[in-house]
Backbone atoms as SQL, in Angstrom:
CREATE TABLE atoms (id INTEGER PRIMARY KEY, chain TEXT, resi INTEGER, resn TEXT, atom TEXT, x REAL, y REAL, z REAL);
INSERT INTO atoms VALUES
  (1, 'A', 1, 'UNK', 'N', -109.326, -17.364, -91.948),
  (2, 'A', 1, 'UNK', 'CA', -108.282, -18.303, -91.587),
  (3, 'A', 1, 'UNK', 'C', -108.460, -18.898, -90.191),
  (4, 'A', 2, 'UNK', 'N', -108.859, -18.120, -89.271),
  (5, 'A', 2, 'UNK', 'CA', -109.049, -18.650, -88.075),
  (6, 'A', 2, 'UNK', 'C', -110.340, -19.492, -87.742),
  (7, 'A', 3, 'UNK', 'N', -110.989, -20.204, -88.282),
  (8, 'A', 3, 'UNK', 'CA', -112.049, -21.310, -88.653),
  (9, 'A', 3, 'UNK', 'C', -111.546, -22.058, -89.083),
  (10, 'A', 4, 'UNK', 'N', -110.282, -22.236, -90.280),
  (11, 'A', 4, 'UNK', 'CA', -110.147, -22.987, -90.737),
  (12, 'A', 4, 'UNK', 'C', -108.873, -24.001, -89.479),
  (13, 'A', 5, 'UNK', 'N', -108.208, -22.972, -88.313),
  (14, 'A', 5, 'UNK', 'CA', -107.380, -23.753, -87.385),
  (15, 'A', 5, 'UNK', 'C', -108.246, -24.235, -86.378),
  (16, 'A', 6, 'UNK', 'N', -109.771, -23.728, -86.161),
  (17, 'A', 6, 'UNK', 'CA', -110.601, -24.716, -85.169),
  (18, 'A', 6, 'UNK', 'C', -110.904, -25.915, -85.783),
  (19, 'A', 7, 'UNK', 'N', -111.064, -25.575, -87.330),
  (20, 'A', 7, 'UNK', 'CA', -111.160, -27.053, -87.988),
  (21, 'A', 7, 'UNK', 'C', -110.857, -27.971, -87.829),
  (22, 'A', 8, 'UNK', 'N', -108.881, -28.154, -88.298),
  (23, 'A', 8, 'UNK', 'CA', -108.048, -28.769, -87.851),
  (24, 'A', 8, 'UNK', 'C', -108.167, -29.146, -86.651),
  (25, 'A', 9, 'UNK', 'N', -108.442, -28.426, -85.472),
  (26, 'A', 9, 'UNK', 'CA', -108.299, -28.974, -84.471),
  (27, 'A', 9, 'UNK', 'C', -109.360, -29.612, -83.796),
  (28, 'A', 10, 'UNK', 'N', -110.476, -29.495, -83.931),
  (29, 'A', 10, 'UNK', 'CA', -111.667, -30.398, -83.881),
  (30, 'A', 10, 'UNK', 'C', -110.875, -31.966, -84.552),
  (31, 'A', 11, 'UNK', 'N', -110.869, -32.007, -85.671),
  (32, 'A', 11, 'UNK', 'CA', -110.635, -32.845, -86.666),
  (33, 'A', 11, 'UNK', 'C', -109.420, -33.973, -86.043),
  (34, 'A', 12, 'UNK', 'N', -108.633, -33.294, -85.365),
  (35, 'A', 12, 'UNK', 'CA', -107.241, -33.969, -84.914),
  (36, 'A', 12, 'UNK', 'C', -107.775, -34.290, -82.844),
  (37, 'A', 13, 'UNK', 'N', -108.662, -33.749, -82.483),
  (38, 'A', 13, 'UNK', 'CA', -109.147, -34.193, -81.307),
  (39, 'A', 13, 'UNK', 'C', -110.270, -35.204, -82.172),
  (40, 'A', 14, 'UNK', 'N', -110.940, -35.278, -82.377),
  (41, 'A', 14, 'UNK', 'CA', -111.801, -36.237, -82.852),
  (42, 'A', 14, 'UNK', 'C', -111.258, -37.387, -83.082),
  (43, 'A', 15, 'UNK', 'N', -110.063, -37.578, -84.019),
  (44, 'A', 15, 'UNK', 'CA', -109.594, -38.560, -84.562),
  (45, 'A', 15, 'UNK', 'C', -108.487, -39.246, -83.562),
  (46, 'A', 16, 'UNK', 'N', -108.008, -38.126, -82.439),
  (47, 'A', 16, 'UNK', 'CA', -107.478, -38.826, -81.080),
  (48, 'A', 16, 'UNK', 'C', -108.524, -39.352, -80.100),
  (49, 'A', 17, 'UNK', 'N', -109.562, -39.039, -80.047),
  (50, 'A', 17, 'UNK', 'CA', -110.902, -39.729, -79.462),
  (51, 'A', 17, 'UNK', 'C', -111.098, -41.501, -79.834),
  (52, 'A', 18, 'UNK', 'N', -110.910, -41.383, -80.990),
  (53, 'A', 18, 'UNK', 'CA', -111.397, -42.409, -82.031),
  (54, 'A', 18, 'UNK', 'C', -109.894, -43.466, -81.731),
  (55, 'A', 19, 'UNK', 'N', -109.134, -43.041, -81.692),
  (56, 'A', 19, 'UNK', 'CA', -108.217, -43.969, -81.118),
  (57, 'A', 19, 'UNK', 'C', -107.441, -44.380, -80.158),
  (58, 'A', 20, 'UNK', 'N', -108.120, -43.727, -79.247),
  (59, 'A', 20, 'UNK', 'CA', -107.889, -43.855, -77.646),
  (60, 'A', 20, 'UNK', 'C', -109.195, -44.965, -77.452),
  (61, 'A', 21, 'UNK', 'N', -110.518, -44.467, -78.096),
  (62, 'A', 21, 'UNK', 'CA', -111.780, -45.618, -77.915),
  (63, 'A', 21, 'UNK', 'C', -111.347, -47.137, -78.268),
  (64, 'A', 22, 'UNK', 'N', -110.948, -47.055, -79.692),
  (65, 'A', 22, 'UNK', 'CA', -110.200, -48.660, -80.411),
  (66, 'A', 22, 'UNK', 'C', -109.234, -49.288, -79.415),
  (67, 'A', 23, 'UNK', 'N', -108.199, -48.290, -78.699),
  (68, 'A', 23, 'UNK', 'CA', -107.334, -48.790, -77.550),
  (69, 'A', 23, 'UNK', 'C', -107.865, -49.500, -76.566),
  (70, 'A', 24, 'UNK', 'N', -108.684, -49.124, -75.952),
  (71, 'A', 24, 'UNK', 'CA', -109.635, -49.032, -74.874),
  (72, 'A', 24, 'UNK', 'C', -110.446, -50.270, -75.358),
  (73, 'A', 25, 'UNK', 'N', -111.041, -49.828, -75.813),
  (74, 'A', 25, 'UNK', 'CA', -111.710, -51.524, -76.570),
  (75, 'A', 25, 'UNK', 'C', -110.751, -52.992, -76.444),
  (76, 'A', 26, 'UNK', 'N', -110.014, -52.479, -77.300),
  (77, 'A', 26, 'UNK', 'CA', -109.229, -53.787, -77.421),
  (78, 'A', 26, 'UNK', 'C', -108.273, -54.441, -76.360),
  (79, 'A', 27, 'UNK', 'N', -108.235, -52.945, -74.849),
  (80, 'A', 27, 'UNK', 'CA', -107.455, -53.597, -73.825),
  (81, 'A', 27, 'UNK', 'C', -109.066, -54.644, -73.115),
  (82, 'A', 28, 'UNK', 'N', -109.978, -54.205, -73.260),
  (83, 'A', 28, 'UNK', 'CA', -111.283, -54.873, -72.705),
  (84, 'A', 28, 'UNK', 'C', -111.591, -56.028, -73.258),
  (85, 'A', 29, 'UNK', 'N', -111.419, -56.224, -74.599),
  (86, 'A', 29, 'UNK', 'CA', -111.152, -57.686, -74.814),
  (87, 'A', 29, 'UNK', 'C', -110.084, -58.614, -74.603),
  (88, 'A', 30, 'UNK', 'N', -109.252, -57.766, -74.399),
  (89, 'A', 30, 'UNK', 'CA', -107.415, -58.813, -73.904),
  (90, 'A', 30, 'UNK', 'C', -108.105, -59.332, -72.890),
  (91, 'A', 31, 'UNK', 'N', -108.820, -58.460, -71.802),
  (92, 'A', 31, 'UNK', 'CA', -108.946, -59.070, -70.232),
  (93, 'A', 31, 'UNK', 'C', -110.196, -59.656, -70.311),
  (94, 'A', 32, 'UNK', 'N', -111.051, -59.785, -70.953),
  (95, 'A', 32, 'UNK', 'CA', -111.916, -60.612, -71.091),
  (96, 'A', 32, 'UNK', 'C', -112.246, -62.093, -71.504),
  (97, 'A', 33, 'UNK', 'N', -111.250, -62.255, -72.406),
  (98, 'A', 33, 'UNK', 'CA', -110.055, -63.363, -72.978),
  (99, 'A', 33, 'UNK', 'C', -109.079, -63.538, -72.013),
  (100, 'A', 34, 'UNK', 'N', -108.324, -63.217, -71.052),
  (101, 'A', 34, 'UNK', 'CA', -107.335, -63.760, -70.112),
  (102, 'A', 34, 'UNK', 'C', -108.363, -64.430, -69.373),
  (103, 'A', 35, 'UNK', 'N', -109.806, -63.851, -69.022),
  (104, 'A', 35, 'UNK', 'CA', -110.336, -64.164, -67.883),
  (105, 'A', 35, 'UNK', 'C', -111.282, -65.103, -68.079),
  (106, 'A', 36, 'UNK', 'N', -111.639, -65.584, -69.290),
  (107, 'A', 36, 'UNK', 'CA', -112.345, -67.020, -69.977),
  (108, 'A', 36, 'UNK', 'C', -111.296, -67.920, -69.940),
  (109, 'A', 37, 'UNK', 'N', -109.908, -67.751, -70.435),
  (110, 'A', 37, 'UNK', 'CA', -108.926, -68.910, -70.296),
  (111, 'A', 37, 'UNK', 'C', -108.701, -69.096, -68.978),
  (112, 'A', 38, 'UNK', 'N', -108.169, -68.290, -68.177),
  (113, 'A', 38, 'UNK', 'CA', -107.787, -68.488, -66.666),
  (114, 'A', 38, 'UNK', 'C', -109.081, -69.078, -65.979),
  (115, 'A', 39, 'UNK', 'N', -110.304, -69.018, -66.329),
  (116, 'A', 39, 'UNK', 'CA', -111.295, -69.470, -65.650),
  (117, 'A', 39, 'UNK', 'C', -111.336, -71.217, -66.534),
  (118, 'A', 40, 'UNK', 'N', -111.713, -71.459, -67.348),
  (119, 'A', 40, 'UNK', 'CA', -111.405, -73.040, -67.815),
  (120, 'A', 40, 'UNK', 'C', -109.931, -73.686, -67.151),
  (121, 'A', 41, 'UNK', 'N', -108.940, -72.950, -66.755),
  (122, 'A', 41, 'UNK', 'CA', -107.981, -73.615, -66.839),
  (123, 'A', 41, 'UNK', 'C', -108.296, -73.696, -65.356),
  (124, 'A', 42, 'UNK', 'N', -108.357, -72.872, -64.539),
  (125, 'A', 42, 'UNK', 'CA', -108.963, -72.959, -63.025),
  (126, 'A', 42, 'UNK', 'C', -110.057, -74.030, -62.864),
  (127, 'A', 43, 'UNK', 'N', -111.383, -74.139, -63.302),
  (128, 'A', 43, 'UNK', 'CA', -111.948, -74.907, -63.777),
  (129, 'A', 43, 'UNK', 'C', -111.347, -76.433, -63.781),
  (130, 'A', 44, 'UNK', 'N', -110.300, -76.998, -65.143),
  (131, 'A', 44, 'UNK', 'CA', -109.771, -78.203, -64.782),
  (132, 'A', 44, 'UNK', 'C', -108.552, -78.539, -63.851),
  (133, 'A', 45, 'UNK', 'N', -108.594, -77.766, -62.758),
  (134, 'A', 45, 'UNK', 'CA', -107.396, -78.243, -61.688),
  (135, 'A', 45, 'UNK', 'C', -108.624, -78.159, -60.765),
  (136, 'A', 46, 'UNK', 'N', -107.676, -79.027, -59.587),
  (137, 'A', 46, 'UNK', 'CA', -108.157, -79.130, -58.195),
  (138, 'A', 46, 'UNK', 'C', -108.112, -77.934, -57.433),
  (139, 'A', 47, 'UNK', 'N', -107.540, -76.766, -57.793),
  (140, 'A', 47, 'UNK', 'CA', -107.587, -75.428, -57.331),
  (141, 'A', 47, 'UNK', 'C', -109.273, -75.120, -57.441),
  (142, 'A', 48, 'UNK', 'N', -109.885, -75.408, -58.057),
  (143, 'A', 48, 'UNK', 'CA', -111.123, -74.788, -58.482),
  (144, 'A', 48, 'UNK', 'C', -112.286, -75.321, -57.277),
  (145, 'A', 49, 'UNK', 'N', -111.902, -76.389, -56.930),
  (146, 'A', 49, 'UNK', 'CA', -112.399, -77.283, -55.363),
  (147, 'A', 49, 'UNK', 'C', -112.118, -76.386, -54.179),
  (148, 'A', 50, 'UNK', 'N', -110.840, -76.242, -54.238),
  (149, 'A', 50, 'UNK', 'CA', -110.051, -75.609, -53.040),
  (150, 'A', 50, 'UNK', 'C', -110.484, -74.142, -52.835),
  (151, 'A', 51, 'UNK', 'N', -111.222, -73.358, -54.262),
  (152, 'A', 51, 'UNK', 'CA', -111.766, -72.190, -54.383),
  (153, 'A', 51, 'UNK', 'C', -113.290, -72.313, -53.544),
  (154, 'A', 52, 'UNK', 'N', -113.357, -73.189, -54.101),
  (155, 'A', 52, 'UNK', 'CA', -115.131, -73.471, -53.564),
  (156, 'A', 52, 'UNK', 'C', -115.215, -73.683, -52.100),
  (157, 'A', 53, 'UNK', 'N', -114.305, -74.457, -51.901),
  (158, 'A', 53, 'UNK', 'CA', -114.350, -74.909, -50.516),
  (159, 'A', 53, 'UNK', 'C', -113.703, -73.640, -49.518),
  (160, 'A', 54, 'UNK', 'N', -113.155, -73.053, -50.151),
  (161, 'A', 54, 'UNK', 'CA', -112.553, -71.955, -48.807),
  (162, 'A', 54, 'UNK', 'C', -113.688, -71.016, -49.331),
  (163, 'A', 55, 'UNK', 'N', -114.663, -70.651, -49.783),
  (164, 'A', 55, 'UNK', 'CA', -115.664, -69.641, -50.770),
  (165, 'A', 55, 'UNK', 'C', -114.863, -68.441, -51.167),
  (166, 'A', 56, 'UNK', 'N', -114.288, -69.011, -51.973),
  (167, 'A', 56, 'UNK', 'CA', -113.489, -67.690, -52.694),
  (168, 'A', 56, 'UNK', 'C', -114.097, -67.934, -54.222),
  (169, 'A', 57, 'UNK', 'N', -114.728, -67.077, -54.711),
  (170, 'A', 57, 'UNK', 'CA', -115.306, -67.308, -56.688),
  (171, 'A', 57, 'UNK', 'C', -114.335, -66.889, -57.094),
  (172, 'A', 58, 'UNK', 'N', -113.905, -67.398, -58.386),
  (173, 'A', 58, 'UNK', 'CA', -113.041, -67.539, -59.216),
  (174, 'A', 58, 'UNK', 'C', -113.272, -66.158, -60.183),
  (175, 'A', 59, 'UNK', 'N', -113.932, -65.565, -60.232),
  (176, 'A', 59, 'UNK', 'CA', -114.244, -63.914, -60.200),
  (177, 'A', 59, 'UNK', 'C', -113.269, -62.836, -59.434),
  (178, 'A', 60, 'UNK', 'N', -113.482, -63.741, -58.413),
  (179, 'A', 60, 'UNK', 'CA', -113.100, -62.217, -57.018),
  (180, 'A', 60, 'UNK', 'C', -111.231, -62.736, -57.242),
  (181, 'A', 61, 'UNK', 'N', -110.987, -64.308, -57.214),
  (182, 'A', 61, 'UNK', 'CA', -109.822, -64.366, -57.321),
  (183, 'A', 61, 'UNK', 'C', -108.944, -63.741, -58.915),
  (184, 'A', 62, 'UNK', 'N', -109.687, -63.477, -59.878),
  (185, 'A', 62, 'UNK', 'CA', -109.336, -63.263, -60.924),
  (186, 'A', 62, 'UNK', 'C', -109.200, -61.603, -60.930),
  (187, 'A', 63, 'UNK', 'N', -109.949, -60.761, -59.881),
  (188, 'A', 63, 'UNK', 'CA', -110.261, -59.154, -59.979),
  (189, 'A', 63, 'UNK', 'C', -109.627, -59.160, -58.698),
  (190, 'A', 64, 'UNK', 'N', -108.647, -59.455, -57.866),
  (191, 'A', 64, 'UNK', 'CA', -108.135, -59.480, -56.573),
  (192, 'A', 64, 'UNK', 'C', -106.328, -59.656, -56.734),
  (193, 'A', 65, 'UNK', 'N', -106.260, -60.735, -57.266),
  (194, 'A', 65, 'UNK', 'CA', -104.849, -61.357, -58.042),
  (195, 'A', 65, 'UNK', 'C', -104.221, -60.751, -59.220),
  (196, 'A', 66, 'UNK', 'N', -102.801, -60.630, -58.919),
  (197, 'A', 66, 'UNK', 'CA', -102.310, -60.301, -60.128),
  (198, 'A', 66, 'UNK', 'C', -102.304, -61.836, -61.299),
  (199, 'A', 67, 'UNK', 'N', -102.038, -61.580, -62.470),
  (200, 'A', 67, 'UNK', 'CA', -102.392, -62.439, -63.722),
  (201, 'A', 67, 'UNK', 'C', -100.540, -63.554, -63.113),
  (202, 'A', 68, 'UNK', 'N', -99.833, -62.719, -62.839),
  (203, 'A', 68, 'UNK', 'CA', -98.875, -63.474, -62.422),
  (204, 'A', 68, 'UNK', 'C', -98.704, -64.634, -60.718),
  (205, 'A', 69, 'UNK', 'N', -99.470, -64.236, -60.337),
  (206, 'A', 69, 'UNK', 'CA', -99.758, -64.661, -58.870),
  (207, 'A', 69, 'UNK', 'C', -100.851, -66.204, -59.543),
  (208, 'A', 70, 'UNK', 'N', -101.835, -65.473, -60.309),
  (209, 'A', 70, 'UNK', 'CA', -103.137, -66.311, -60.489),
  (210, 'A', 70, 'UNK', 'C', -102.476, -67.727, -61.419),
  (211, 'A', 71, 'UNK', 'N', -101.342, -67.132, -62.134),
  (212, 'A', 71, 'UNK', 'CA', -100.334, -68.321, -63.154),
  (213, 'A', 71, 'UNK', 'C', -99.419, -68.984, -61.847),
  (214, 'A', 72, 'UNK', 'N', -98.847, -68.989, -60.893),
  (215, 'A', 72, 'UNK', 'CA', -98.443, -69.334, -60.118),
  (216, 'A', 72, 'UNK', 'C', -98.857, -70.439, -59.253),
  (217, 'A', 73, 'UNK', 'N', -99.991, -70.164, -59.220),
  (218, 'A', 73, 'UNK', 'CA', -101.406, -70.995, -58.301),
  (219, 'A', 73, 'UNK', 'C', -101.807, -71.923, -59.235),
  (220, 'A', 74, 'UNK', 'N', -101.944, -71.667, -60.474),
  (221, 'A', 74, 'UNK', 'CA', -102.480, -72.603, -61.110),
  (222, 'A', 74, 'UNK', 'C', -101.200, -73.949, -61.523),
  (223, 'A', 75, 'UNK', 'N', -99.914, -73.085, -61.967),
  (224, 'A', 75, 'UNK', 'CA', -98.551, -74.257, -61.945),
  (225, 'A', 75, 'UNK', 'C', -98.639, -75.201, -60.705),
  (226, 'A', 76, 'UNK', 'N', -98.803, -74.195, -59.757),
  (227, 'A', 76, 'UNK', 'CA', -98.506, -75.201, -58.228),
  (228, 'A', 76, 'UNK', 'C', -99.378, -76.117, -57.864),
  (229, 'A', 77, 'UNK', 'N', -100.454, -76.218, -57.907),
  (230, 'A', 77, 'UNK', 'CA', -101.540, -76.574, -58.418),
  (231, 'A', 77, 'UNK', 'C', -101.433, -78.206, -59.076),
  (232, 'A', 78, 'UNK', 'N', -100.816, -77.459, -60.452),
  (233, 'A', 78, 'UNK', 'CA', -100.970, -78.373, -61.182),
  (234, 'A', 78, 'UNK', 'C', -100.035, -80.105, -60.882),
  (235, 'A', 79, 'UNK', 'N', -98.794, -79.214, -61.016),
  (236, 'A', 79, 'UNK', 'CA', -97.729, -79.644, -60.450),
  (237, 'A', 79, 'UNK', 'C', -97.593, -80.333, -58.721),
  (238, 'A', 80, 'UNK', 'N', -98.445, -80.426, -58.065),
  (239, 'A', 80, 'UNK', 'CA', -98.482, -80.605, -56.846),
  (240, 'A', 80, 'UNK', 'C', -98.329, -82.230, -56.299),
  (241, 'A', 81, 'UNK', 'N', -97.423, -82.577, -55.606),
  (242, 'A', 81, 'UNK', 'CA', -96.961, -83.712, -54.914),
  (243, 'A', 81, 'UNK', 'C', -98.036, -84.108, -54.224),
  (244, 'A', 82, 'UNK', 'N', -98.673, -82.963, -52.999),
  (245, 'A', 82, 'UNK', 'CA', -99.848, -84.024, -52.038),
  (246, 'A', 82, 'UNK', 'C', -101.542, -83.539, -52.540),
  (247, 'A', 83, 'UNK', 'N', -101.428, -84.049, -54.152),
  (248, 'A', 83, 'UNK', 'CA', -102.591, -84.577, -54.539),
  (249, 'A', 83, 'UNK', 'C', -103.796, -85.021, -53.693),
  (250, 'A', 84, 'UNK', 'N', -103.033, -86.556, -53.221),
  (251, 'A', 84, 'UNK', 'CA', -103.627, -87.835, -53.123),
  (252, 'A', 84, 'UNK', 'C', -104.374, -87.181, -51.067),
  (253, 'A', 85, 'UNK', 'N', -103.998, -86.021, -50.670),
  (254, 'A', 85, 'UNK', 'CA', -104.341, -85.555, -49.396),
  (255, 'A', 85, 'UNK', 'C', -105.858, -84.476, -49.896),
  (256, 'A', 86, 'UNK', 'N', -105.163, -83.226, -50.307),
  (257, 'A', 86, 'UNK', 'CA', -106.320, -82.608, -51.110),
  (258, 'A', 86, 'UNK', 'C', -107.624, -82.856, -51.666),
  (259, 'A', 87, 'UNK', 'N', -107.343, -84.355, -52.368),
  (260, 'A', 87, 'UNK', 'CA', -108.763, -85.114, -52.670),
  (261, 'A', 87, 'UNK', 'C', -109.342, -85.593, -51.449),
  (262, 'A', 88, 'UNK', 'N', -108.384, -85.982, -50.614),
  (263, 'A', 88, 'UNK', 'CA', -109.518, -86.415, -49.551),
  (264, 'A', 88, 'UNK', 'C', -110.039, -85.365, -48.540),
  (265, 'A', 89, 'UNK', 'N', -109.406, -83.993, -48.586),
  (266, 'A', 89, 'UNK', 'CA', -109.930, -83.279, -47.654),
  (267, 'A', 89, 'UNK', 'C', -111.016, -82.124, -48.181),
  (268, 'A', 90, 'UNK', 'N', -110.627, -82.167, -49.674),
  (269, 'A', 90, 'UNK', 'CA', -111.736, -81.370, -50.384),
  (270, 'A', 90, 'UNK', 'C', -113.045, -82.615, -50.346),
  (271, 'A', 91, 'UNK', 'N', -113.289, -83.663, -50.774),
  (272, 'A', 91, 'UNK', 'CA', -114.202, -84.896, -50.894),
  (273, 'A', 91, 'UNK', 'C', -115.192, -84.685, -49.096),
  (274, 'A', 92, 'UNK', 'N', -114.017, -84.961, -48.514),
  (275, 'A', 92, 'UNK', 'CA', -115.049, -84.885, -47.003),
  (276, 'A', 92, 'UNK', 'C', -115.487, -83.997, -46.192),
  (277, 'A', 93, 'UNK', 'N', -115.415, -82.308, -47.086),
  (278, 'A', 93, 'UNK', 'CA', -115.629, -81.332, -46.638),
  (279, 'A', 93, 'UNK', 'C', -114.620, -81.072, -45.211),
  (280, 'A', 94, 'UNK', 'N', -113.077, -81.136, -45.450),
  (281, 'A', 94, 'UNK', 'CA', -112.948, -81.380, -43.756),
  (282, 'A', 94, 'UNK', 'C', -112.138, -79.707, -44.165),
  (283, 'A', 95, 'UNK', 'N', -111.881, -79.469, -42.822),
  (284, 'A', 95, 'UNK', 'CA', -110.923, -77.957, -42.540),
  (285, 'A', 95, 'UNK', 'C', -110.129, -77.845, -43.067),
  (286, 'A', 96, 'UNK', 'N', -109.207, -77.543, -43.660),
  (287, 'A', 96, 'UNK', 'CA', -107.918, -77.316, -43.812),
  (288, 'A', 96, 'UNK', 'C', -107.289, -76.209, -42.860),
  (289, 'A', 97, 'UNK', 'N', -106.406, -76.607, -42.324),
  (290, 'A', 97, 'UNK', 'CA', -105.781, -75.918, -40.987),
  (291, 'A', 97, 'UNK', 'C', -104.394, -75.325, -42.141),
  (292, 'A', 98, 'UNK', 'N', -104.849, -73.404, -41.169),
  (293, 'A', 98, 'UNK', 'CA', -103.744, -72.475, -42.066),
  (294, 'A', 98, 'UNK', 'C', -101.874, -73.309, -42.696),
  (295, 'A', 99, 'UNK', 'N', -101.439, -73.802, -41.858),
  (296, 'A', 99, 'UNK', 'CA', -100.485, -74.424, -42.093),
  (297, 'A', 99, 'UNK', 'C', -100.581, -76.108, -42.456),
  (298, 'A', 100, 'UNK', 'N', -100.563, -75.720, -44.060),
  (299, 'A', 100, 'UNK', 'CA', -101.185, -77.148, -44.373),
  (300, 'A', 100, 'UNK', 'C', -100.566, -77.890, -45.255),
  (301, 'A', 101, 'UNK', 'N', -100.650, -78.494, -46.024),
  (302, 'A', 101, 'UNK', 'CA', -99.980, -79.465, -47.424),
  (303, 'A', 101, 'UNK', 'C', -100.077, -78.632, -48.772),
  (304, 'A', 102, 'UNK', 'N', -101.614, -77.795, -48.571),
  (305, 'A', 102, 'UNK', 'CA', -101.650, -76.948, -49.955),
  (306, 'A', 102, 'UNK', 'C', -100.464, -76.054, -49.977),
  (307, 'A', 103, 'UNK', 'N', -99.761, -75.861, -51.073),
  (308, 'A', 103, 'UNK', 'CA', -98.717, -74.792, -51.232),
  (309, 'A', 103, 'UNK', 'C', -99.415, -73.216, -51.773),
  (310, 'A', 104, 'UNK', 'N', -100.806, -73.540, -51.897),
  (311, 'A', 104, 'UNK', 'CA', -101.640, -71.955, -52.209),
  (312, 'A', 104, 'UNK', 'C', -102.355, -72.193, -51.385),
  (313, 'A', 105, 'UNK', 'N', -102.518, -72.741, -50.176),
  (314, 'A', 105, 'UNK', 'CA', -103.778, -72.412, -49.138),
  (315, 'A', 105, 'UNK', 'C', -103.389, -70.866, -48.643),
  (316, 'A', 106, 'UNK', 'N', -102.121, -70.610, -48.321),
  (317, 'A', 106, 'UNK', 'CA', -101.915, -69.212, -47.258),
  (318, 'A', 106, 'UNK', 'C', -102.442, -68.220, -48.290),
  (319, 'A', 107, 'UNK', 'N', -101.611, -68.381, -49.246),
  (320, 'A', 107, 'UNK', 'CA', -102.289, -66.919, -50.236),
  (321, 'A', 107, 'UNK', 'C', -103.649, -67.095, -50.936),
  (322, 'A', 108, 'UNK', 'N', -104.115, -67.996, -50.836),
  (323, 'A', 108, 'UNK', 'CA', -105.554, -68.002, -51.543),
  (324, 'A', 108, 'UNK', 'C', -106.361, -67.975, -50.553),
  (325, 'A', 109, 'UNK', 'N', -106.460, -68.067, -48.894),
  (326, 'A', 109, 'UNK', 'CA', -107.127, -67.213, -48.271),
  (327, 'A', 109, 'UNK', 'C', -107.082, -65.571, -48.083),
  (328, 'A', 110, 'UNK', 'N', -106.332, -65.091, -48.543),
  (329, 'A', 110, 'UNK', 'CA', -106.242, -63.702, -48.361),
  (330, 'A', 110, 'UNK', 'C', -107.194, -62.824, -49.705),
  (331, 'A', 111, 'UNK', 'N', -107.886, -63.912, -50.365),
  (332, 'A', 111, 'UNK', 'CA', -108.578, -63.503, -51.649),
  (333, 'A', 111, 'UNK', 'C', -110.405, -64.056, -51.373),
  (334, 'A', 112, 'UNK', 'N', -110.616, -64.161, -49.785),
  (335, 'A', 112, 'UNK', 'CA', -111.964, -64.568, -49.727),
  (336, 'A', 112, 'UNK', 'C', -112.556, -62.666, -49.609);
């Protein structure tokens, strides 16, 4: 009888192995998939300039940032009034001074 309760219990650790792995898996594709969309969508905004230009990769900001911070940046971003400034200061390579027009310049330097 007592073989037959290591059995069982092999059998019931094994099969908790096996689905802790499938878990595990499938949280590695959620974030692998957040981090292909968040990168295209970074990609078509002017944030993705403003990344380049302060040298922050869109990597380090994606493994640095929370998913809620990184959705934030990209609304503000999107949504943003002084456009028509941004293009010209990303275009002529010029500084952007800490207190500026970008509404994500302060926190998206803290991600170089």
């Amino acid at each position: 009888m007592p073989s037959s309760g290591i059995f069982t219990l092999v059998i019931i650790v094994a099969v908790s192995f096996v689905i802790m792995l499938v878990g595990v898996t499938s949280s590695f594709r959620q974030i692998r998939q957040y981090r292909r969309d968040a990168i295209r969508r970074i990609k078509s905004l002017r944030i993705d300039k403003m990344l380049i230009h302060q040298g922050i990769s869109r990597a380090r900001l994606l493994r640095k940032a929370q998913p809620k911070s990184v959705e934030k940046h990209l609304l503000l971003c999107k949504y943003c009034s002084t456009t028509d400034i941004c293009d010209e200061c990303l275009e002529q390579g010029k500084d952007i001074p800490e207190h500026t027009f970008c509404p994500n310049f302060r926190e998206l330097i803290r991600y170089r």
